[in-house]
N, C-alpha and C positions, 0 to 999 in steps of 0.2 A: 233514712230520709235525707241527712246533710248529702250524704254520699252521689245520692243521684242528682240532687241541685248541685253539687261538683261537678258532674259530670255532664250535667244538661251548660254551665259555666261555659267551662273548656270545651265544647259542642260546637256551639257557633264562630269562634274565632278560629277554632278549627277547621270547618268547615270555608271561610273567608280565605286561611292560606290556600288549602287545596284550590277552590277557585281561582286566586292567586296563580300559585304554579301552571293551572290550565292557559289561564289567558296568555302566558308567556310563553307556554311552548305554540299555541294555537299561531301566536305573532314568529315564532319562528321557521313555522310551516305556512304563511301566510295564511292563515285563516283570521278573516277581519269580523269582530262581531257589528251589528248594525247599529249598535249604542256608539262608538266608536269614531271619530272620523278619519283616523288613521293608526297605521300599525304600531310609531313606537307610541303613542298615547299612548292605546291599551297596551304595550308592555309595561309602562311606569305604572299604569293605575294596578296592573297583574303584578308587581314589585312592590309596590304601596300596600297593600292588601294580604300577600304573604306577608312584609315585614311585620305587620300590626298585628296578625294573629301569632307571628313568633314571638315577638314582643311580649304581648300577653301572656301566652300560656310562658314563656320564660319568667315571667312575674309573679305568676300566680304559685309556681312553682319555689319560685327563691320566698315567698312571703309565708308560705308554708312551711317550708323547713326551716328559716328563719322563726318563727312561732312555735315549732317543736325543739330549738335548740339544738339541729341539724348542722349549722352553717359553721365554717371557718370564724376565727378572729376578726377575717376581711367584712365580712359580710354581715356580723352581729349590727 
């Protein structure tokens, strides 16, 4: 059960990069969404967006192996 509330976790911010990544290639093929009022907007918010769910899931990650006594000296 912990497992898949793991995994339901890293789901959604997961899901926010990939978003992410779309709106910025979409801005590099001009494709404008209608939320938007111009192109590099929605590339920063498609930048913003990936960075938060890498963010995350890189935290969620180091906090874990950190907790299991996985990590370097650096990072105890």
């Amino acid at each position: 059960m912990a497992r898949l509330i793991a995994v339901l976790i890293l789901f959604i911010p997961g899901a926010f990069s990939v978003l992410g990544i779309k709106m910025m290639r979409d801005t590099l093929f001009a494709i404008e969404y209608p939320l938007f009022f111009s192109l590099w907007f929605q590339f920063i918010v498609g930048f913003l967006l990936f960075l938060l769910g890498l963010f995350f899931i890189g935290g969620f990650i180091l906090y874990r192996d950190r907790k299991q006594g996985k990590t370097k000296g650096r990072f105890k």
